[in-house]
mmCIF file of the N, C-alpha and C atoms, coordinates in Angstrom:
data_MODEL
# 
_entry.id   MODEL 
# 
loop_
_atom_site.group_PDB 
_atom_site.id 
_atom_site.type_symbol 
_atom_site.label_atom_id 
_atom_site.label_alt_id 
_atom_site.label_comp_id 
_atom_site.label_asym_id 
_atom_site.label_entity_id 
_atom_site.label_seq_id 
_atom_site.pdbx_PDB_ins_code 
_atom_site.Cartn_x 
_atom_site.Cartn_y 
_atom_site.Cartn_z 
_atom_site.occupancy 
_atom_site.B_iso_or_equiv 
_atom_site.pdbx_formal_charge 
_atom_site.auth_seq_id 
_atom_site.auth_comp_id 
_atom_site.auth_asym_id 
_atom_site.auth_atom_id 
_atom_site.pdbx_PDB_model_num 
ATOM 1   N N  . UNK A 1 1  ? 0.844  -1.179 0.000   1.00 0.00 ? 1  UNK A N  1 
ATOM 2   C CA . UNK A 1 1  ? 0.000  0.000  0.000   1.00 0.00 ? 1  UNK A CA 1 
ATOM 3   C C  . UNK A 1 1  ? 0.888  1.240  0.000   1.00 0.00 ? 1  UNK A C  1 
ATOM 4   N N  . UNK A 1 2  ? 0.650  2.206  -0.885  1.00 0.00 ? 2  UNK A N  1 
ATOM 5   C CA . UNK A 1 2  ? 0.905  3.946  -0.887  1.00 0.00 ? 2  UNK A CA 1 
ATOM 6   C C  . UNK A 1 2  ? 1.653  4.276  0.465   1.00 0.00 ? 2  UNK A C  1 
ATOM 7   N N  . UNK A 1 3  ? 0.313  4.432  1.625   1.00 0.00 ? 3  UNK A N  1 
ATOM 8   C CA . UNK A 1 3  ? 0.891  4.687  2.754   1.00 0.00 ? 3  UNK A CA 1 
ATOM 9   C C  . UNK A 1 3  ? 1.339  4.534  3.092   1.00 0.00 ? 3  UNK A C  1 
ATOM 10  N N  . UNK A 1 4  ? 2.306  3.101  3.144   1.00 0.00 ? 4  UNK A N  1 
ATOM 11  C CA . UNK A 1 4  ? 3.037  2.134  4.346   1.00 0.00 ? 4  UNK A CA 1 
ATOM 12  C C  . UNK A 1 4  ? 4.375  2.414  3.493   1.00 0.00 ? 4  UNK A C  1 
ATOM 13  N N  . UNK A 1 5  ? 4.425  2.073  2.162   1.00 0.00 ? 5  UNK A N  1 
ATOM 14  C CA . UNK A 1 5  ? 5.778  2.339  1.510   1.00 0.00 ? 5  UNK A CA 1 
ATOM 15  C C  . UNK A 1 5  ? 6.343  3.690  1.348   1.00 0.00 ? 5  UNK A C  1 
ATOM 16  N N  . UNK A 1 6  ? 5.295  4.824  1.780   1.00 0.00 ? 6  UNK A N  1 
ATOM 17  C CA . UNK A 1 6  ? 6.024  6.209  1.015   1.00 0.00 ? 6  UNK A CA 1 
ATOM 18  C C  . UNK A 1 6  ? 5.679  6.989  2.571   1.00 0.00 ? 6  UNK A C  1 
ATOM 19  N N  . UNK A 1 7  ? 6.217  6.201  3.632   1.00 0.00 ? 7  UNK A N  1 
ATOM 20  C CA . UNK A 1 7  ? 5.373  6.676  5.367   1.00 0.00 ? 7  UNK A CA 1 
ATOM 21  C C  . UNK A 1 7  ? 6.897  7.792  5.273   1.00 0.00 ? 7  UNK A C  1 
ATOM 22  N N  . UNK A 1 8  ? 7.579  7.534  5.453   1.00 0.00 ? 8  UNK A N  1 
ATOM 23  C CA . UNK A 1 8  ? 8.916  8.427  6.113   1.00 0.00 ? 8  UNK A CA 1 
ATOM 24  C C  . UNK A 1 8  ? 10.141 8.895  4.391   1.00 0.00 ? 8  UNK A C  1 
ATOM 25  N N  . UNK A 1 9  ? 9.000  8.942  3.596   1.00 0.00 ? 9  UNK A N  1 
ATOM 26  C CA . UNK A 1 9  ? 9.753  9.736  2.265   1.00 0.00 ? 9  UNK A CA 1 
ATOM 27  C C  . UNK A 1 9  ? 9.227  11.005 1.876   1.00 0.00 ? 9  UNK A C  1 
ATOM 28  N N  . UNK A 1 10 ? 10.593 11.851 1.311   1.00 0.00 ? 10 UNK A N  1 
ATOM 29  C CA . UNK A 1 10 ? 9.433  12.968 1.344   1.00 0.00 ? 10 UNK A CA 1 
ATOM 30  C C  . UNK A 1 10 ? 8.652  13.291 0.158   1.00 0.00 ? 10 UNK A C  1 
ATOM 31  N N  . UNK A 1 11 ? 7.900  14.067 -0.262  1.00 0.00 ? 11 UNK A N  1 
ATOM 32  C CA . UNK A 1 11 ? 6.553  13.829 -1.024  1.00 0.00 ? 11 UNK A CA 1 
ATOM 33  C C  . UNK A 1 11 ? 7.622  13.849 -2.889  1.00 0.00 ? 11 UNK A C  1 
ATOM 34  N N  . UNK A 1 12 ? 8.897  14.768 -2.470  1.00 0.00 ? 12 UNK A N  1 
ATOM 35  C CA . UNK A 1 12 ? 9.703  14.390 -3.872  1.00 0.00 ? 12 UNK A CA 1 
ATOM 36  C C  . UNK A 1 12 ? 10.203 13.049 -4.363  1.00 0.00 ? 12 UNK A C  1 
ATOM 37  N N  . UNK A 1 13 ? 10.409 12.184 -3.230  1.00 0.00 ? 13 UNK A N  1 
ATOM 38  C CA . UNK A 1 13 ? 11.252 11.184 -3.287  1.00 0.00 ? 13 UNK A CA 1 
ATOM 39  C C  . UNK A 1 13 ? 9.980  10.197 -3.913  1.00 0.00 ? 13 UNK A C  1 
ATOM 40  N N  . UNK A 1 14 ? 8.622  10.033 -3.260  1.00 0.00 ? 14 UNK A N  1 
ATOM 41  C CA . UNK A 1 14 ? 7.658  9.306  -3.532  1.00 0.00 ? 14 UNK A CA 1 
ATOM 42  C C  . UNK A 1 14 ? 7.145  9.456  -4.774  1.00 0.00 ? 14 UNK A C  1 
ATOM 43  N N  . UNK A 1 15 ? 7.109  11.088 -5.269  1.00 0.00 ? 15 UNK A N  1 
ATOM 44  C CA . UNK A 1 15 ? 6.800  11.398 -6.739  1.00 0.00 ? 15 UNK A CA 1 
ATOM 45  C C  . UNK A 1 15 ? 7.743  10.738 -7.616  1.00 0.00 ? 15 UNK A C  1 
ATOM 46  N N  . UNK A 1 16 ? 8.857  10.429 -7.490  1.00 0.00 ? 16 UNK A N  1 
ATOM 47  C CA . UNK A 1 16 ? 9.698  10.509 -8.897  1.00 0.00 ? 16 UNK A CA 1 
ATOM 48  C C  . UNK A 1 16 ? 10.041 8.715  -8.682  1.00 0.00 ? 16 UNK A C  1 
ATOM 49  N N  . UNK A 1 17 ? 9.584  8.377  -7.185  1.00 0.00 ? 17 UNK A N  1 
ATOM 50  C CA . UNK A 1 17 ? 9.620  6.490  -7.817  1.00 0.00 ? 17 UNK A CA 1 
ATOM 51  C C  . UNK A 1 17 ? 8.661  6.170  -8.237  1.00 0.00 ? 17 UNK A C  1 
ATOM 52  N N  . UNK A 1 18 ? 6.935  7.280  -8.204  1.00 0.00 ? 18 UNK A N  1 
ATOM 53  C CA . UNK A 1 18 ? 6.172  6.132  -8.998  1.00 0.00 ? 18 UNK A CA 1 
ATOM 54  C C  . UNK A 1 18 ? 6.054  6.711  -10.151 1.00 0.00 ? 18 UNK A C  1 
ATOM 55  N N  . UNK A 1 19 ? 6.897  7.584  -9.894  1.00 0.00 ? 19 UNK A N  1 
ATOM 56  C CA . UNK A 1 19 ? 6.988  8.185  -12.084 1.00 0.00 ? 19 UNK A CA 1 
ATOM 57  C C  . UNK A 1 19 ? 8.106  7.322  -12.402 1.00 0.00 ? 19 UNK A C  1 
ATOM 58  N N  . UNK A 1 20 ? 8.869  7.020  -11.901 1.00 0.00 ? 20 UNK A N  1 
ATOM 59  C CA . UNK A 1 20 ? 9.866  6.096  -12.260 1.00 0.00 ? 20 UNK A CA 1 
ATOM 60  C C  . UNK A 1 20 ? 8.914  4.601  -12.979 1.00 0.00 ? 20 UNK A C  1 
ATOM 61  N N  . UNK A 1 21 ? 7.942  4.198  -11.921 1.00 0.00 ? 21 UNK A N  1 
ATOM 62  C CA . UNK A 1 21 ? 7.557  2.951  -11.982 1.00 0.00 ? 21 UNK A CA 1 
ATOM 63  C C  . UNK A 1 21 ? 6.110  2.998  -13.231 1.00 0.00 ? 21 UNK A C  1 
ATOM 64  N N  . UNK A 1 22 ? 6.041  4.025  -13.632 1.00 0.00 ? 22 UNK A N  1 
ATOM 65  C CA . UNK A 1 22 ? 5.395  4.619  -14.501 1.00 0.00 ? 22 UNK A CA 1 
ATOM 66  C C  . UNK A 1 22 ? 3.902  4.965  -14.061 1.00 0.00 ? 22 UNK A C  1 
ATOM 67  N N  . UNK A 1 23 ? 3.657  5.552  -12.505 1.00 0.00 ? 23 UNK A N  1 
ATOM 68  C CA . UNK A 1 23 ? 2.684  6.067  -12.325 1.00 0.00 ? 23 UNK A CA 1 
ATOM 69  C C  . UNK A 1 23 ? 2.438  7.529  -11.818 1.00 0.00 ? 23 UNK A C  1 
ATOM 70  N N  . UNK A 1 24 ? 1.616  8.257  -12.401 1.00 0.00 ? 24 UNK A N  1 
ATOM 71  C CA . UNK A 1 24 ? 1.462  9.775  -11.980 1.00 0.00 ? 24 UNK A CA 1 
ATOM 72  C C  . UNK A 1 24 ? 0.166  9.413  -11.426 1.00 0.00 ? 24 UNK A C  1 
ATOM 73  N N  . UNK A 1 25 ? 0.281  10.049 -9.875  1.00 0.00 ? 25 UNK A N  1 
ATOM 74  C CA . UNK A 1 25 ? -0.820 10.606 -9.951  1.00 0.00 ? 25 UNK A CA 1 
ATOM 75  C C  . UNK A 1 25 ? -1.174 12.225 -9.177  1.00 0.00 ? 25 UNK A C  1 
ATOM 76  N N  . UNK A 1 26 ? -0.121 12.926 -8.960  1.00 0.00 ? 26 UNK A N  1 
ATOM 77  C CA . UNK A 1 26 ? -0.002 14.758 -9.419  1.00 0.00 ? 26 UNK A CA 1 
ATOM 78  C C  . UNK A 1 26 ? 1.124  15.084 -9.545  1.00 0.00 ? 26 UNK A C  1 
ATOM 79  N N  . UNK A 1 27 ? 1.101  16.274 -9.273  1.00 0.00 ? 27 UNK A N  1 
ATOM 80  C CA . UNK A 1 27 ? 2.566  17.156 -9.427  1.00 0.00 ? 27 UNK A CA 1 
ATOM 81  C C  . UNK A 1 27 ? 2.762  16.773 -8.144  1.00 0.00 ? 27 UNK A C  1 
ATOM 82  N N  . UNK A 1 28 ? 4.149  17.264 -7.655  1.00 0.00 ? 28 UNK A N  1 
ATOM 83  C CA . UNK A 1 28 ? 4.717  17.202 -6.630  1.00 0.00 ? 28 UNK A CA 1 
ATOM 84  C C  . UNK A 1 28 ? 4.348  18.660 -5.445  1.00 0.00 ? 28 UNK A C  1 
ATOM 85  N N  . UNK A 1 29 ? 3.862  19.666 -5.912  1.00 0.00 ? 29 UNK A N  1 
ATOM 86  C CA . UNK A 1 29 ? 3.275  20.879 -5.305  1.00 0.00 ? 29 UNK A CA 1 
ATOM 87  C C  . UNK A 1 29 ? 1.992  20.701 -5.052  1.00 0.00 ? 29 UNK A C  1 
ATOM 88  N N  . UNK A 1 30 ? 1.159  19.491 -5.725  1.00 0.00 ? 30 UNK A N  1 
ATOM 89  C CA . UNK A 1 30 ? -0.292 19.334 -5.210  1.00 0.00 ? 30 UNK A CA 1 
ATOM 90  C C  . UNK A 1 30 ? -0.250 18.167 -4.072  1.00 0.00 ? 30 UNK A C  1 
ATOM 91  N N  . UNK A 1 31 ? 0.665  17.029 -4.311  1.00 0.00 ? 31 UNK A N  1 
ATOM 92  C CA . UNK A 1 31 ? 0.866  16.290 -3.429  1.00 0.00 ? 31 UNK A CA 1 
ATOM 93  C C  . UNK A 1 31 ? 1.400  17.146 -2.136  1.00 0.00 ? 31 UNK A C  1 
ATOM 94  N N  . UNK A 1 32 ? 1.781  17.922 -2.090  1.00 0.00 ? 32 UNK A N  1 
ATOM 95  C CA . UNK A 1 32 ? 2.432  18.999 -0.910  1.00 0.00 ? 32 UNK A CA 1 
ATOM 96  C C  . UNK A 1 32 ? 1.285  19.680 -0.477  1.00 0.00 ? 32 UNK A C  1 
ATOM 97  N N  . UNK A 1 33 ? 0.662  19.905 -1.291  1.00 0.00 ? 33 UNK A N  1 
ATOM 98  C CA . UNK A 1 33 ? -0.493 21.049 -0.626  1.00 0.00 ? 33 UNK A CA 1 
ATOM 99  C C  . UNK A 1 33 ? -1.704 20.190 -0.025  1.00 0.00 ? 33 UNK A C  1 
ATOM 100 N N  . UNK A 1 34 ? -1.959 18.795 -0.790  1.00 0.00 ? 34 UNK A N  1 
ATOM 101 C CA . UNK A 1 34 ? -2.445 17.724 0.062   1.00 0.00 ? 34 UNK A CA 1 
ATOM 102 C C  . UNK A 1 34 ? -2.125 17.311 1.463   1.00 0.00 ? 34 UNK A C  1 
ATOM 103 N N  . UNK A 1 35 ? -1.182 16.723 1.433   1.00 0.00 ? 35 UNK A N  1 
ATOM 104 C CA . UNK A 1 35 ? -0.051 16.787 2.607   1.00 0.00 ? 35 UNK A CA 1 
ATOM 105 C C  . UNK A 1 35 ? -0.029 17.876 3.959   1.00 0.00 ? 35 UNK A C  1 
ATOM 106 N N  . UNK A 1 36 ? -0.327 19.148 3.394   1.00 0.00 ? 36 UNK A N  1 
ATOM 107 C CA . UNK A 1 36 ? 0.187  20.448 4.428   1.00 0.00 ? 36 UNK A CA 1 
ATOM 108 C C  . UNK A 1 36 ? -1.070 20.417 5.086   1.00 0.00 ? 36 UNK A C  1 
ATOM 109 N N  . UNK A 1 37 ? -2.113 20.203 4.020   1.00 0.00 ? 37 UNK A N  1 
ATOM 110 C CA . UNK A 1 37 ? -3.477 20.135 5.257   1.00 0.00 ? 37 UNK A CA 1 
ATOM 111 C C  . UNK A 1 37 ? -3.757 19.575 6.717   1.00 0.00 ? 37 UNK A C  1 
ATOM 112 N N  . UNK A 1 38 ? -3.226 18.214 6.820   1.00 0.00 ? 38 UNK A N  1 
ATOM 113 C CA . UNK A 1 38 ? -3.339 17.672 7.819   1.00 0.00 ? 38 UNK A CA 1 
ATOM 114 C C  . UNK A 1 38 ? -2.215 17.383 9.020   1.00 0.00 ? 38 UNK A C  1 
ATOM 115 N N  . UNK A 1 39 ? -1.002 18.672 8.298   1.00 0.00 ? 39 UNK A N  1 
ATOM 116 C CA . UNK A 1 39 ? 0.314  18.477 9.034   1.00 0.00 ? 39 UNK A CA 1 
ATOM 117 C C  . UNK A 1 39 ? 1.270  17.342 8.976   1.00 0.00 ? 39 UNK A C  1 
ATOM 118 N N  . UNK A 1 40 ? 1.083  16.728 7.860   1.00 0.00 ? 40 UNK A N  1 
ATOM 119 C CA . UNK A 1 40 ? 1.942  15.811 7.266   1.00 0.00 ? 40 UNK A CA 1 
ATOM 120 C C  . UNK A 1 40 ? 3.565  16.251 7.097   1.00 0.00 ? 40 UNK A C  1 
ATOM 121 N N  . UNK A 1 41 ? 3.255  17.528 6.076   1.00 0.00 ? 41 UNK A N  1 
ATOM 122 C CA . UNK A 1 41 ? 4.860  17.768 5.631   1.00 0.00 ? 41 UNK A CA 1 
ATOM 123 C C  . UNK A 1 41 ? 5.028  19.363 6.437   1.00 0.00 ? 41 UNK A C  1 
ATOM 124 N N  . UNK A 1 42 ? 5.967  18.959 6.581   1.00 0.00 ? 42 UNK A N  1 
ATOM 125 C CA . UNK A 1 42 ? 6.279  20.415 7.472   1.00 0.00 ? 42 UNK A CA 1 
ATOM 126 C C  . UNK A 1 42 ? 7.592  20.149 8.041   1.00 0.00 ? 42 UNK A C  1 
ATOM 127 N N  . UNK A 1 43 ? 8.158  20.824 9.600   1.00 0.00 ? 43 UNK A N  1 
ATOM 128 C CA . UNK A 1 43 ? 9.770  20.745 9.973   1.00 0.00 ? 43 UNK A CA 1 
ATOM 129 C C  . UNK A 1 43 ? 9.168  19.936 11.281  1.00 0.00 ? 43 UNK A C  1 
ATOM 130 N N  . UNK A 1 44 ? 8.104  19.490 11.528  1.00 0.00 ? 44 UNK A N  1 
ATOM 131 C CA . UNK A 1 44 ? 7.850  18.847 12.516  1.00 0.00 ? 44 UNK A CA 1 
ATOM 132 C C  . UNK A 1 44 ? 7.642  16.737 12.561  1.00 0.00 ? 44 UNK A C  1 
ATOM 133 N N  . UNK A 1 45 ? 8.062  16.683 10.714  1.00 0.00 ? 45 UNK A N  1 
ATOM 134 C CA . UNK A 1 45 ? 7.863  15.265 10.753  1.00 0.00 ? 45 UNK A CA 1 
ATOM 135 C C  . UNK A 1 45 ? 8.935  14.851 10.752  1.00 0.00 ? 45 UNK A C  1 
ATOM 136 N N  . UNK A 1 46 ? 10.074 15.142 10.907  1.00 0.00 ? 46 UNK A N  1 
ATOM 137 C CA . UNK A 1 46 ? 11.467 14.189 11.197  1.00 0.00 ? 46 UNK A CA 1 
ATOM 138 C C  . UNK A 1 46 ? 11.895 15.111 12.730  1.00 0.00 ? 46 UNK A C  1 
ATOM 139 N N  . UNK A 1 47 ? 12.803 14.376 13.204  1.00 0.00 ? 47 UNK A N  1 
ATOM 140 C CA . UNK A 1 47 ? 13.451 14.550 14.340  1.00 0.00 ? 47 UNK A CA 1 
ATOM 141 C C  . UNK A 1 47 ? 14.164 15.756 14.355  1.00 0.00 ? 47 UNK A C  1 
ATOM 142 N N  . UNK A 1 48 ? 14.244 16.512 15.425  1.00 0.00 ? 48 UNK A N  1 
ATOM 143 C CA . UNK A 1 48 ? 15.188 17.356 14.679  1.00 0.00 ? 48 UNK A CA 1 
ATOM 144 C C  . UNK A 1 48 ? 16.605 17.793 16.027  1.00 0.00 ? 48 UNK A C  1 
ATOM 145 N N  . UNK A 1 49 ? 17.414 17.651 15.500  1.00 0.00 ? 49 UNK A N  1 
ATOM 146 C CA . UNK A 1 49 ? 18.719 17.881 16.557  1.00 0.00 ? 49 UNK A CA 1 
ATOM 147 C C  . UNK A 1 49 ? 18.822 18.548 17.542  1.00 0.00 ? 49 UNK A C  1 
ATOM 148 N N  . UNK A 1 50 ? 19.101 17.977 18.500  1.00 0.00 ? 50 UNK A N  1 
ATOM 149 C CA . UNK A 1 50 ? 19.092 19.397 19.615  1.00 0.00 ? 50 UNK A CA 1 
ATOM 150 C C  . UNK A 1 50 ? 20.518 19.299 20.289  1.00 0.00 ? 50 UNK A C  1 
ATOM 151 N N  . UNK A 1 51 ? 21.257 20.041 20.462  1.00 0.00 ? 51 UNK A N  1 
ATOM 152 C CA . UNK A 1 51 ? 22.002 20.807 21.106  1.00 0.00 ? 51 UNK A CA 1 
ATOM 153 C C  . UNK A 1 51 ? 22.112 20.976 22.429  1.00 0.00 ? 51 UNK A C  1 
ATOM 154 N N  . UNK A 1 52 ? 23.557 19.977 22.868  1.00 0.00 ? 52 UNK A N  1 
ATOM 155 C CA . UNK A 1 52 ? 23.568 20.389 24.703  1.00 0.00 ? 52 UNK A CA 1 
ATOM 156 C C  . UNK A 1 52 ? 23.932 21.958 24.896  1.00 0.00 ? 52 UNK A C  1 
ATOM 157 N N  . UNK A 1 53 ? 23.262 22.362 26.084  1.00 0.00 ? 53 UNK A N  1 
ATOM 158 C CA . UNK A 1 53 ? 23.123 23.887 26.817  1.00 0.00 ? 53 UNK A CA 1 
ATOM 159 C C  . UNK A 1 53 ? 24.575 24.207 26.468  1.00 0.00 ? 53 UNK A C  1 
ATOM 160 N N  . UNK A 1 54 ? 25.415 25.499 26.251  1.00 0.00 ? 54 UNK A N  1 
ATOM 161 C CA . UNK A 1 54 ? 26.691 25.609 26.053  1.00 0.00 ? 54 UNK A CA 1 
ATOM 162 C C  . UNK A 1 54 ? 27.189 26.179 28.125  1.00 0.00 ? 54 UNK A C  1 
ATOM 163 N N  . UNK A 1 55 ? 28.185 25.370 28.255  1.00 0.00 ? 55 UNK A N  1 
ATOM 164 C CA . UNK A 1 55 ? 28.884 26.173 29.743  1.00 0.00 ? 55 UNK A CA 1 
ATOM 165 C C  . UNK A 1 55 ? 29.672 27.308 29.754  1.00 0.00 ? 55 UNK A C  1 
ATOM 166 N N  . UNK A 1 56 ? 29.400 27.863 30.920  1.00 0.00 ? 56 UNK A N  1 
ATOM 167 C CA . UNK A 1 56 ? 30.516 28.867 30.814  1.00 0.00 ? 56 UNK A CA 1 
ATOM 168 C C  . UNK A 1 56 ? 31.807 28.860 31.405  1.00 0.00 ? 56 UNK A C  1 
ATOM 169 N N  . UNK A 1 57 ? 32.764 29.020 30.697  1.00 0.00 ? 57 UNK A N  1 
ATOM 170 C CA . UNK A 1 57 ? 33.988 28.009 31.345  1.00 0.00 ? 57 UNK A CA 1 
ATOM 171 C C  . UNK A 1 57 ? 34.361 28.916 32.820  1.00 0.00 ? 57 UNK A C  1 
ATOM 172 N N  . UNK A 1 58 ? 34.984 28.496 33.847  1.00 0.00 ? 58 UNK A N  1 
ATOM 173 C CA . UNK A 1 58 ? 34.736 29.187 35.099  1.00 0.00 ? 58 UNK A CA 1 
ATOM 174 C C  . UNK A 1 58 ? 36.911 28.892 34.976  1.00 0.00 ? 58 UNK A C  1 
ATOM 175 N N  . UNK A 1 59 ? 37.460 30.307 34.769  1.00 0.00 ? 59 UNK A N  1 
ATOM 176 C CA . UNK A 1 59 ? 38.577 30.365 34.758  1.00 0.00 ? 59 UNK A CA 1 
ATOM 177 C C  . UNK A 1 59 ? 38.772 30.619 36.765  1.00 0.00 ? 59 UNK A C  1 
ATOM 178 N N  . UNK A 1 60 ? 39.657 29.767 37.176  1.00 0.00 ? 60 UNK A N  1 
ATOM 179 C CA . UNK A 1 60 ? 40.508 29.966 38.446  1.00 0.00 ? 60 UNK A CA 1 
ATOM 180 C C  . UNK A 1 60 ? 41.901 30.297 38.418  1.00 0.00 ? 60 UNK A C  1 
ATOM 181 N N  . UNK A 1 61 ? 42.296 31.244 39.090  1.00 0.00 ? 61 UNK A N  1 
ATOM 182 C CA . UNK A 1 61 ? 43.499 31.706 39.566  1.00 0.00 ? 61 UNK A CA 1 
ATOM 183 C C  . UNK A 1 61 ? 44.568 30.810 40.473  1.00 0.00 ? 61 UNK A C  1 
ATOM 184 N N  . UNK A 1 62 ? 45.320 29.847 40.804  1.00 0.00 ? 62 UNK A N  1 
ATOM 185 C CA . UNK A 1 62 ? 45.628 29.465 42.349  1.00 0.00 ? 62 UNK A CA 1 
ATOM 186 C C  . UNK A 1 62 ? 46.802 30.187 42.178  1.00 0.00 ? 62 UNK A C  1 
ATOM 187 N N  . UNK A 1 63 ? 47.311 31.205 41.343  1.00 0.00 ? 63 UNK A N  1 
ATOM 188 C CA . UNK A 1 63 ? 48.722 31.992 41.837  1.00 0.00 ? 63 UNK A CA 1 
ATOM 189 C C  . UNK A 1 63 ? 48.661 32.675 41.051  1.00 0.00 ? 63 UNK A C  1 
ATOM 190 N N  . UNK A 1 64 ? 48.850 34.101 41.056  1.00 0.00 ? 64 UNK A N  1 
ATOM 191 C CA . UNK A 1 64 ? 49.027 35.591 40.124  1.00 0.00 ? 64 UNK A CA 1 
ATOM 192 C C  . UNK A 1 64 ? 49.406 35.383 39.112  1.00 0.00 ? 64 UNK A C  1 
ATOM 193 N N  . UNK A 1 65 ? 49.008 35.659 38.033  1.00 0.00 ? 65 UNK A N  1 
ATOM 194 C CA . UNK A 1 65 ? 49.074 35.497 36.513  1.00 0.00 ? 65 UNK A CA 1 
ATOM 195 C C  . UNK A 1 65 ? 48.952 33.953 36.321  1.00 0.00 ? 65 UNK A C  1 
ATOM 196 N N  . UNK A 1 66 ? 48.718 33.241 36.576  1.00 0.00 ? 66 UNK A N  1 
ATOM 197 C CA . UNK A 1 66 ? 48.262 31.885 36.320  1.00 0.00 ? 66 UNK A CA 1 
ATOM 198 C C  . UNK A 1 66 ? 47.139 31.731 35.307  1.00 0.00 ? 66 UNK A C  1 
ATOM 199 N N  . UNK A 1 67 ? 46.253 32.462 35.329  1.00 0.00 ? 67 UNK A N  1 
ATOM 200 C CA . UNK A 1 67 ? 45.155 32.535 34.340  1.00 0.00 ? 67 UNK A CA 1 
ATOM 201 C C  . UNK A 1 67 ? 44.755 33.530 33.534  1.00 0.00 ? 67 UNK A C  1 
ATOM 202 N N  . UNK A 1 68 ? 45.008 33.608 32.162  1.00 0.00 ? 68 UNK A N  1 
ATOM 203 C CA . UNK A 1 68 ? 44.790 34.495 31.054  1.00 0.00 ? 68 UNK A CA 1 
ATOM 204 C C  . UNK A 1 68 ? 43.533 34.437 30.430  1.00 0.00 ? 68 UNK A C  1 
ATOM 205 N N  . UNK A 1 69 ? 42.539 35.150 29.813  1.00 0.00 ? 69 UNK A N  1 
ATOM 206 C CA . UNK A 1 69 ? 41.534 34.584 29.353  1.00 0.00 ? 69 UNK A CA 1 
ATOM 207 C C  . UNK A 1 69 ? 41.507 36.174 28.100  1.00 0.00 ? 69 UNK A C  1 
ATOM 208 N N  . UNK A 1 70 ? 40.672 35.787 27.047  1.00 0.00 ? 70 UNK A N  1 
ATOM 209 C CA . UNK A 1 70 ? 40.565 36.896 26.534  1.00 0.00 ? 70 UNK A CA 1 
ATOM 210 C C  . UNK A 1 70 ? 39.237 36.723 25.819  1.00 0.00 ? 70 UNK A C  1 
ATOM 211 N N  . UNK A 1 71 ? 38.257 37.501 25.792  1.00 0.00 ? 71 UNK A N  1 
ATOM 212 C CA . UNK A 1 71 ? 36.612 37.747 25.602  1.00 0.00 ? 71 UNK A CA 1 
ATOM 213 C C  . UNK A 1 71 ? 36.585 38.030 24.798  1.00 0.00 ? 71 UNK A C  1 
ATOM 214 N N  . UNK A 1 72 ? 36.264 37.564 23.315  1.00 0.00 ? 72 UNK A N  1 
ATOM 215 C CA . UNK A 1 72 ? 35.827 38.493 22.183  1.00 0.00 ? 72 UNK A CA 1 
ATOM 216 C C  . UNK A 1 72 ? 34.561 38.641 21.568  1.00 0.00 ? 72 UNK A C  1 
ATOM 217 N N  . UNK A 1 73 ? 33.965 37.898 22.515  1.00 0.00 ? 73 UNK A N  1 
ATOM 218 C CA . UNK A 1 73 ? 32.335 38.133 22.296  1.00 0.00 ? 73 UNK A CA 1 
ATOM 219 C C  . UNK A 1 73 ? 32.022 39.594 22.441  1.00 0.00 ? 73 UNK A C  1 
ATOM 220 N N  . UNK A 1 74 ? 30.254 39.642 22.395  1.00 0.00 ? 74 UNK A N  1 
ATOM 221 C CA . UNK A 1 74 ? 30.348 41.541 22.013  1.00 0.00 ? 74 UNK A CA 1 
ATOM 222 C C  . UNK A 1 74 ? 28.886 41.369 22.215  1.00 0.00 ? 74 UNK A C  1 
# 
């Protein structure tokens, strides 16, 4: 079935294997606009990366001039 084989492809990849396999059945912008209705295609159907919190590095001194640091953030 349609659904089960074309579940996690995106609506380009599914268009051009069953035009490959010699079946149309739309453009690839109507299959999308099909799709967008029910929240199918969008940035919310694959996973998306997340990023550990960044630290702030905590410079210590244990003897005078021991620790140099230089800030070029802004």
């Amino acid at each position: 079935m349609l659904n089960e084989r074309f579940a996690d492809a995106a609506p380009a990849t599914a268009y051009f294997t069953l035009l490959d396999e010699g079946t149309y059945l739309a453009s690839v912008s109507t299959v999308c606009r099909i799709l967008r209705e029910p929240g199918e295609v969008g940035a919310n159907r694959r996973r998306q990366a997340t990023h550990p919190p960044r630290t702030v590095p905590e410079l210590v001194a244990d003897v005078p001039n021991r620790v140099w640091a230089w800030d070029t953030r802004r």
